[in-house]
TORVOFI-770009 format. One record per residue (C-alpha): residue number from 1; residue in three letters; x, y, z. Coordinates in nm, 4 decimals. Example, Ala and Ser with C-alpha at 12.3 -4.5 7.8 and 13.67 -1.06 7.14 Angstrom:
2
resi, resn, px, py, pz
1, ALA, 1.2300, -0.4500, 0.7800;
2, SER, 1.3670, -0.1060, 0.7140;
END
This chain:
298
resi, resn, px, py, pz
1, UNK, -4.2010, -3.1160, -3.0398;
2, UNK, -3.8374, -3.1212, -3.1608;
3, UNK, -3.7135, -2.8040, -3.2939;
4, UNK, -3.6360, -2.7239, -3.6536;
5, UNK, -3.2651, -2.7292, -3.7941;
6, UNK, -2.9725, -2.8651, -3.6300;
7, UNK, -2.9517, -2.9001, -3.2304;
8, UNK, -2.6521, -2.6720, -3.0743;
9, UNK, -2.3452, -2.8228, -3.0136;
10, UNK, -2.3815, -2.9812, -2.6496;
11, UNK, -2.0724, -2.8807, -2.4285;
12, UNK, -1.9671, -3.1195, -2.1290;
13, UNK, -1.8694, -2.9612, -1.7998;
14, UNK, -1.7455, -3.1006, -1.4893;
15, UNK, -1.8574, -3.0729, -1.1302;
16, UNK, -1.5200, -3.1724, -0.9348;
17, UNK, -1.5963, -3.2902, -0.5658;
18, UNK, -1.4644, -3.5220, -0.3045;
19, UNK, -1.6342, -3.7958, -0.1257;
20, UNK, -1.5314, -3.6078, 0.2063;
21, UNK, -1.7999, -3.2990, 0.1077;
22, UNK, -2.0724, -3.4853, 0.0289;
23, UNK, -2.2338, -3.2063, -0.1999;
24, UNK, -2.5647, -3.3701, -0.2525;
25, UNK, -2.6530, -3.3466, 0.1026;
26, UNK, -2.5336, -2.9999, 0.1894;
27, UNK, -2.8298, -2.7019, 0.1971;
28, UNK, -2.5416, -2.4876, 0.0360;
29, UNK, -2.4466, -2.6856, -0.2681;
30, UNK, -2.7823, -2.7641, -0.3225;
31, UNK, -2.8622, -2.4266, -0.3850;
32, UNK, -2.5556, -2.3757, -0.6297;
33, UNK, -2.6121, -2.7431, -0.8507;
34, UNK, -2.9734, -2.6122, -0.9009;
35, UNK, -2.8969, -2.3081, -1.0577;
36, UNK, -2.6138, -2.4906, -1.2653;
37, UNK, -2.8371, -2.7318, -1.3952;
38, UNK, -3.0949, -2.5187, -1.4358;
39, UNK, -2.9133, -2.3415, -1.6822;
40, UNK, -2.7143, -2.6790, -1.8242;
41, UNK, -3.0173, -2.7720, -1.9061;
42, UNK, -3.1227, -2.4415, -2.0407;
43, UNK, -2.7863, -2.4180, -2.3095;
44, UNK, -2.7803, -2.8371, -2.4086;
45, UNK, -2.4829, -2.8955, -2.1513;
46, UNK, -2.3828, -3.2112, -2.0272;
47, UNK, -2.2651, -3.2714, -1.6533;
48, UNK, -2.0306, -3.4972, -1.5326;
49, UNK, -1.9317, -3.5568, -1.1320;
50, UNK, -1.5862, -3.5987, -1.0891;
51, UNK, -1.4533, -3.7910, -0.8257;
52, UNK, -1.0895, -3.6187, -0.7093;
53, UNK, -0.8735, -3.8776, -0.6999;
54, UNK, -0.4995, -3.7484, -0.6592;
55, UNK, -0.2791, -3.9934, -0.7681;
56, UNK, -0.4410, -3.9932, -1.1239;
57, UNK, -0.4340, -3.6343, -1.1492;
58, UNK, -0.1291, -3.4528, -1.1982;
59, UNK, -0.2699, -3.1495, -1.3455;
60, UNK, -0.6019, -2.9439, -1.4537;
61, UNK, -0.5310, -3.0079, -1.8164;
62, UNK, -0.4598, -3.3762, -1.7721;
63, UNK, -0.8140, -3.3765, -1.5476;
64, UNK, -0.9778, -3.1767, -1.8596;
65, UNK, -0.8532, -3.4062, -2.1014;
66, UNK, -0.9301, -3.7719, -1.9500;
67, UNK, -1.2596, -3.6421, -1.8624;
68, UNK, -1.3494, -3.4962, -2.2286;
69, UNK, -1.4545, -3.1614, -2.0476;
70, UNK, -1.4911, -2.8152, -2.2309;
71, UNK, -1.4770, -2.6788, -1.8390;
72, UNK, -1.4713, -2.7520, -1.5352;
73, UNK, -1.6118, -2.6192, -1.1915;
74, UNK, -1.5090, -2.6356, -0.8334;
75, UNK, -1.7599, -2.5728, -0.5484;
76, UNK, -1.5917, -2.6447, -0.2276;
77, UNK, -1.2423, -2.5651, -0.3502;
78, UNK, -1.0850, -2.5543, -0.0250;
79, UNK, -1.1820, -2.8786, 0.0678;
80, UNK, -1.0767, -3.1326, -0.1924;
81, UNK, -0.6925, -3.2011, -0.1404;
82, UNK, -0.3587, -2.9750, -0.0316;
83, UNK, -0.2520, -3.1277, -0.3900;
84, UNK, -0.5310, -3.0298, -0.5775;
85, UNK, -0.5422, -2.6531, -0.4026;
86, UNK, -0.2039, -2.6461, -0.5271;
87, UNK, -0.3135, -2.7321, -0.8966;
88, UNK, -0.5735, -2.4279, -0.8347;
89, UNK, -0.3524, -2.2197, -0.7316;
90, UNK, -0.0656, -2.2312, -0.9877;
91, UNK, -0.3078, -2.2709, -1.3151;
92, UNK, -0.4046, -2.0235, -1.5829;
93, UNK, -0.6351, -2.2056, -1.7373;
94, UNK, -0.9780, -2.0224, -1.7535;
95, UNK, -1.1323, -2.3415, -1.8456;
96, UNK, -1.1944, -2.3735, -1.4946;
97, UNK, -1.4176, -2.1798, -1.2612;
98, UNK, -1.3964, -2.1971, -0.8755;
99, UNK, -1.7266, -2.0992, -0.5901;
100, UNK, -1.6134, -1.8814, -0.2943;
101, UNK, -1.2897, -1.8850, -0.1354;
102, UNK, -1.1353, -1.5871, -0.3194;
103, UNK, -0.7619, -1.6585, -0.2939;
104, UNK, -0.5585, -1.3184, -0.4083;
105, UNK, -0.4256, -1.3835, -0.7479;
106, UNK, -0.5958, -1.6796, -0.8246;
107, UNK, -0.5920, -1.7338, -1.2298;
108, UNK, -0.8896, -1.9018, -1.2551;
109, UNK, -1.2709, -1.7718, -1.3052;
110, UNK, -1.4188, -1.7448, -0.9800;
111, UNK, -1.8086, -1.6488, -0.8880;
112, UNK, -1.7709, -1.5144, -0.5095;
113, UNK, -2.0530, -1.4031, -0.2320;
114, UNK, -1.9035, -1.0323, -0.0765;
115, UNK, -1.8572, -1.1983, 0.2557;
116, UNK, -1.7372, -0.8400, 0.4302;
117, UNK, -2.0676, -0.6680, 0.3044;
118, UNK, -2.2903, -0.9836, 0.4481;
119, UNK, -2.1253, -0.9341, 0.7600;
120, UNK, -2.1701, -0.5416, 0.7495;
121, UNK, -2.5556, -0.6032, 0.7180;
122, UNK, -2.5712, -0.8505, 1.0061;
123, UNK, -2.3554, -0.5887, 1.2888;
124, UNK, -2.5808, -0.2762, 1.1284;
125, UNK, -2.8761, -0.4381, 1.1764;
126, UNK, -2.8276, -0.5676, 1.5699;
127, UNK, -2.6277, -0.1805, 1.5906;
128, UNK, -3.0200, -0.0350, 1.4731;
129, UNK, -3.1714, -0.2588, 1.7511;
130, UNK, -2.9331, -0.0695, 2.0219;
131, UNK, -2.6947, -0.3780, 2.0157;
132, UNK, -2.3111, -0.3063, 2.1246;
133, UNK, -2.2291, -0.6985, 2.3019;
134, UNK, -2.1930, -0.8461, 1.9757;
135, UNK, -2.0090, -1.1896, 1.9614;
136, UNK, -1.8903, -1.4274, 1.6635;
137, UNK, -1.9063, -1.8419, 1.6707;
138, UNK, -1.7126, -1.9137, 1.3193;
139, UNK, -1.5895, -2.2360, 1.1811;
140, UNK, -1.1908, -2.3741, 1.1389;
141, UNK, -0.9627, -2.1146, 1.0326;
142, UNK, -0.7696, -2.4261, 0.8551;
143, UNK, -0.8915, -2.7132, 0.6783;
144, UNK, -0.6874, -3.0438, 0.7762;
145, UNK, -0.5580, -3.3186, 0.5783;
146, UNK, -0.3590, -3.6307, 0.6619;
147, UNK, -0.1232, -3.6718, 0.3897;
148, UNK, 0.1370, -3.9725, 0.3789;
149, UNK, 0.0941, -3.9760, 0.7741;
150, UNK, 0.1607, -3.6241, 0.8121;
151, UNK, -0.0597, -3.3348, 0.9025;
152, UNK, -0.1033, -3.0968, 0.6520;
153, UNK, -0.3078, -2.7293, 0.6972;
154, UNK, -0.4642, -2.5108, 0.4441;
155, UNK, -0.5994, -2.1575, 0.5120;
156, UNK, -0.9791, -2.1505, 0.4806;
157, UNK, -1.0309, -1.8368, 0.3395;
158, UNK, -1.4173, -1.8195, 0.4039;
159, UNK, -1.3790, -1.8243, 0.7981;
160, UNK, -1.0879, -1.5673, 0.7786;
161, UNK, -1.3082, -1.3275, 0.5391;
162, UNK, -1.6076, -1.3611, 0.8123;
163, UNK, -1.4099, -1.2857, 1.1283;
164, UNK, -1.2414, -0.9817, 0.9014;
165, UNK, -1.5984, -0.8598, 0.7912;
166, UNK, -1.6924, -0.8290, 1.1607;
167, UNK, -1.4776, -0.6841, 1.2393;
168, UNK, -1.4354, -0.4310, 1.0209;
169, UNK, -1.7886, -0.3437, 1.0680;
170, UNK, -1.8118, -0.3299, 1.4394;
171, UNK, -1.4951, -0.1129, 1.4103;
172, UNK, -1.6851, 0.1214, 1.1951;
173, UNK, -1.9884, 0.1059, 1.4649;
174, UNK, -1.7528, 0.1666, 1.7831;
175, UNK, -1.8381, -0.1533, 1.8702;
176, UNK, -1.5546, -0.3113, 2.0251;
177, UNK, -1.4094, -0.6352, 1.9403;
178, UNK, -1.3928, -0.8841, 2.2099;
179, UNK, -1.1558, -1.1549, 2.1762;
180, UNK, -1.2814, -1.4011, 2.4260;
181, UNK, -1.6557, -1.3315, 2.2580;
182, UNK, -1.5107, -1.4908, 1.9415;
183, UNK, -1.5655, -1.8696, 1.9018;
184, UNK, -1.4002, -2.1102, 1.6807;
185, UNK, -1.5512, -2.4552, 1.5755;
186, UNK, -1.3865, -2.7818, 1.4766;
187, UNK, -1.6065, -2.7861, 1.1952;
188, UNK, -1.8912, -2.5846, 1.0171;
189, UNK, -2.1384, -2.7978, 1.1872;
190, UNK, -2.5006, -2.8060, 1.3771;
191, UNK, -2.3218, -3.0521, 1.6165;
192, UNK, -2.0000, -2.7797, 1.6893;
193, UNK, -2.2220, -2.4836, 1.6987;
194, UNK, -2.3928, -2.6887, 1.9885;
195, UNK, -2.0995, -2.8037, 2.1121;
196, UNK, -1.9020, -2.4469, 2.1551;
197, UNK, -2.2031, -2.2570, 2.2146;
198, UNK, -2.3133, -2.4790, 2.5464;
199, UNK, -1.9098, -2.4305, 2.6568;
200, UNK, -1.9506, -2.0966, 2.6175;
201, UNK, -2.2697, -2.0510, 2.7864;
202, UNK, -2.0976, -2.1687, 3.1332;
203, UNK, -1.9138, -1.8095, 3.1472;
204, UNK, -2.0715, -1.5170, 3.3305;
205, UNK, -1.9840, -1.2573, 3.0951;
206, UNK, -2.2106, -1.3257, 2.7366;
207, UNK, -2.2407, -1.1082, 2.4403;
208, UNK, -2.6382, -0.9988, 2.3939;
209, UNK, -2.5999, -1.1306, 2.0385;
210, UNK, -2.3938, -1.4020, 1.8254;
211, UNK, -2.2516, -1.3898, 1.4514;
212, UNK, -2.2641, -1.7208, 1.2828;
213, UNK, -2.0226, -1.8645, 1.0216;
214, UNK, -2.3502, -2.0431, 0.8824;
215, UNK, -2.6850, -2.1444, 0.9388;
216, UNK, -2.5862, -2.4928, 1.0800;
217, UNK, -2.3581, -2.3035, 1.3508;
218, UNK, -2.6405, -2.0904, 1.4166;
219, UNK, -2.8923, -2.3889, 1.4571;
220, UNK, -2.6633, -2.5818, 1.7245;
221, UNK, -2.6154, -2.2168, 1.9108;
222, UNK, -2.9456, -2.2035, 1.9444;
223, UNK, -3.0328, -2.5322, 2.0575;
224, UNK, -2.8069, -2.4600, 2.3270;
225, UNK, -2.9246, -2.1181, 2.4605;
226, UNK, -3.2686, -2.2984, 2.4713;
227, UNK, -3.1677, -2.5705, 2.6586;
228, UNK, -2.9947, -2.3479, 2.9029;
229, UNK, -3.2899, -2.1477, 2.9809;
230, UNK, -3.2297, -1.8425, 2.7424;
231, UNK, -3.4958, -1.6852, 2.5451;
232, UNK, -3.3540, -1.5990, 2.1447;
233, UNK, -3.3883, -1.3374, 2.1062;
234, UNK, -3.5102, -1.2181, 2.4018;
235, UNK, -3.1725, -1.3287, 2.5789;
236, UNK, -2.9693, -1.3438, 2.3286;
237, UNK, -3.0130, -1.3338, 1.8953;
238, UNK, -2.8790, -1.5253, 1.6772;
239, UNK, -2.7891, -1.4590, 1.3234;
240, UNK, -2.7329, -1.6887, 1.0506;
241, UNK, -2.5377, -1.6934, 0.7111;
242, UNK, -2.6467, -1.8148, 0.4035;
243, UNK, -3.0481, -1.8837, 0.4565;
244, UNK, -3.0769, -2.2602, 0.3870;
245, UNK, -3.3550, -2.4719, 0.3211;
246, UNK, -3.4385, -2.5196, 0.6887;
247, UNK, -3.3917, -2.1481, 0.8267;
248, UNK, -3.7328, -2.0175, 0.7622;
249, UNK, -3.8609, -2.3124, 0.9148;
250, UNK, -3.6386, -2.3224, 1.1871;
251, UNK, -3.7526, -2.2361, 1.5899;
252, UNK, -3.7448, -2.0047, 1.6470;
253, UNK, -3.7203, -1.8837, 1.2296;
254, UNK, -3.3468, -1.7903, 1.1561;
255, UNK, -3.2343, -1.4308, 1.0842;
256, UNK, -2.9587, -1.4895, 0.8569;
257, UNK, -2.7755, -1.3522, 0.5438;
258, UNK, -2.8821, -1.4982, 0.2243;
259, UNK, -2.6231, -1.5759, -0.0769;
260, UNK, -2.7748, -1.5817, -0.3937;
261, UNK, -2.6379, -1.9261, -0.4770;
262, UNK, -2.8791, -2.0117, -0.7700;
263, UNK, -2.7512, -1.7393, -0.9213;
264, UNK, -2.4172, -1.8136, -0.8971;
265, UNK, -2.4532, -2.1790, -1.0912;
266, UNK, -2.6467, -2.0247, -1.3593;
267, UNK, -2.3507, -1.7557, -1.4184;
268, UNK, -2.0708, -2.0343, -1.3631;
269, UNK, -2.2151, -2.1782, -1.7024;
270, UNK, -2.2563, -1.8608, -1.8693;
271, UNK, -1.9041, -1.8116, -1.7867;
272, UNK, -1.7457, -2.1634, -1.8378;
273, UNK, -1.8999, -2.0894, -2.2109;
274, UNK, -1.7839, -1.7829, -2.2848;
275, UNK, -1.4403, -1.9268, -2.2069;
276, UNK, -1.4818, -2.2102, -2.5053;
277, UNK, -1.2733, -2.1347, -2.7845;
278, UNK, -1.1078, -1.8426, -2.5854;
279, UNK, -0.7855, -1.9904, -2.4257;
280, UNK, -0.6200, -1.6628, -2.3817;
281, UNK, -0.8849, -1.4877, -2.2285;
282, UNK, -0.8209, -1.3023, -1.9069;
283, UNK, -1.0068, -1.4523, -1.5864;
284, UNK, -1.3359, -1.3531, -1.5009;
285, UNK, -1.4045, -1.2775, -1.0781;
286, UNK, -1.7618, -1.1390, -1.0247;
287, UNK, -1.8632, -1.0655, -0.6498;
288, UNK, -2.2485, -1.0655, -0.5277;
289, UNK, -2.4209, -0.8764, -0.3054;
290, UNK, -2.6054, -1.0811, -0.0354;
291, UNK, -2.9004, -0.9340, 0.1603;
292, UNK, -3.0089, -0.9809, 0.4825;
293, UNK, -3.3135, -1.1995, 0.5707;
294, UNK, -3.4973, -1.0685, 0.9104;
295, UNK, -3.7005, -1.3711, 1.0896;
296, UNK, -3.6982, -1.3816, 1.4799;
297, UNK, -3.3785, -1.5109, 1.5901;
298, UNK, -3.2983, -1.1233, 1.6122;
END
């Protein structure tokens, strides 16, 4: 039945992505588009994908304006284009709202996962179960772009926030920090995790228990331990981060740290509206708490 008096005023937001994340595949943006359009759906919003293309886009207003966009939302921030990050970086416009990857004095709303206290549950928890040979497999502390034939780095803050929140946290434990126990991947990917992990696996000195930067990490890791003979967790855990759709499912079932992603969308809307009509507004950064999610990886 349609409802009585005039419909609200239907806002348009935009979802900006590159071709090189392909966020309808991912576990992790999954989880965040549901709870967006969940609540799009909830407040009469329209969605638009928006294709990054640099060339056309010389700045967040100009990508506002050719779009017809009351706000706009960035999910893998990080990712897109050194250009673009740049754009990011140097705006005040709080038409915008950015997932993860909390840069230090970034202008724009951001909705962020506390990384360090996700971390602190995982080292506590394997500390409780009399666990001191803690390692870390993590993903690329840069993200790399070829630009005009050149190679061009940019920080990715996520990985650097991980290997600083276990650190932290086995430094609080007196566990200590072993620097040939900590891992790096080419990418965030079950294939690396695999990859590293069966490398690392050839070295007579292991840690009794591995950090991962995510659940795919944590997947390949453990496909390797298996194949080399190891029992997980009876040889060694393994703990994930960010409980995707395949970790409970998973053998053996993933212990991993959940981000409550839904959640985030639905508040990116809430606060993409709030902004309408309110160009001076000051930014808005909220942080959430993640919780831990014991299986039998560890």
């Amino acid at each position: 039945m349609r409802p009585r008096g005039p419909l609200p005023r239907r806002y348009t937001f935009g979802i900006l992505t590159t071709v090189a994340k392909d966020i309808f595949r991912s576990s992790y943006h999954a989880e965040l588009l549901s709870g967006v359009f969940k609540r799009a759906f909830e407040k009469y919003c329209d969605l638009k994908i928006i294709p990054y293309r640099a060339l056309l886009h010389t700045g967040i207003s100009n990508i506002l304006h050719r779009h017809s966009l009351d706000g706009l939302m960035i999910m893998t921030w990080r990712w897109i284009h050194p250009r673009f990050c740049q754009l990011i970086e140097n705006t005040r416009d709080t038409r915008v709202l950015v997932v993860n990857d909390p840069l230090p004095g970034l202008g724009v709303n951001i909705v962020q996962t506390d990384v360090a206290a996700g971390m602190r549950l995982a080292v506590n928890f394997l500390f409780q179960k009399n666990m001191r040979r803690i390692g870390m497999l993590h993903g690329p502390r840069h993200v790399t772009f070829r630009v005009r034939r050149k190679k061009v780095q940019i920080p990715f803050i996520d990985t650097q926030l991980k290997l600083n929140g276990f650190t932290k946290a086995s430094g609080k434990r007196g566990i200590k920090v072993r620097k040939e126990w900590i891992r790096m991947t080419r990418a965030n990917s079950e294939s690396e995790g695999y990859r590293v992990m069966k490398k690392w696996l050839c070295d007579k000195d292991l840690p009794r228990a591995i950090l991962c930067g995510n659940d795919d990490l944590a997947f390949g890791a453990i496909k390797a331990v298996r194949e080399r003979g190891f029992h997980c967790p009876g040889d060694m855990a393994v703990i994930g981060f960010d409980d995707n759709n395949r970790a409970g499912t998973h053998v053996p079932p993933l212990t991993t740290i959940r981000q409550p992603l839904m959640k985030m969308g639905e508040d990116a809307v809430n606060i993409l509206l709030g902004k309408i009509g309110r160009p001076g507004s000051a930014a808005i950064s909220k942080k959430y708490l993640p919780q831990l999610i014991i299986r039998k990886s560890a």
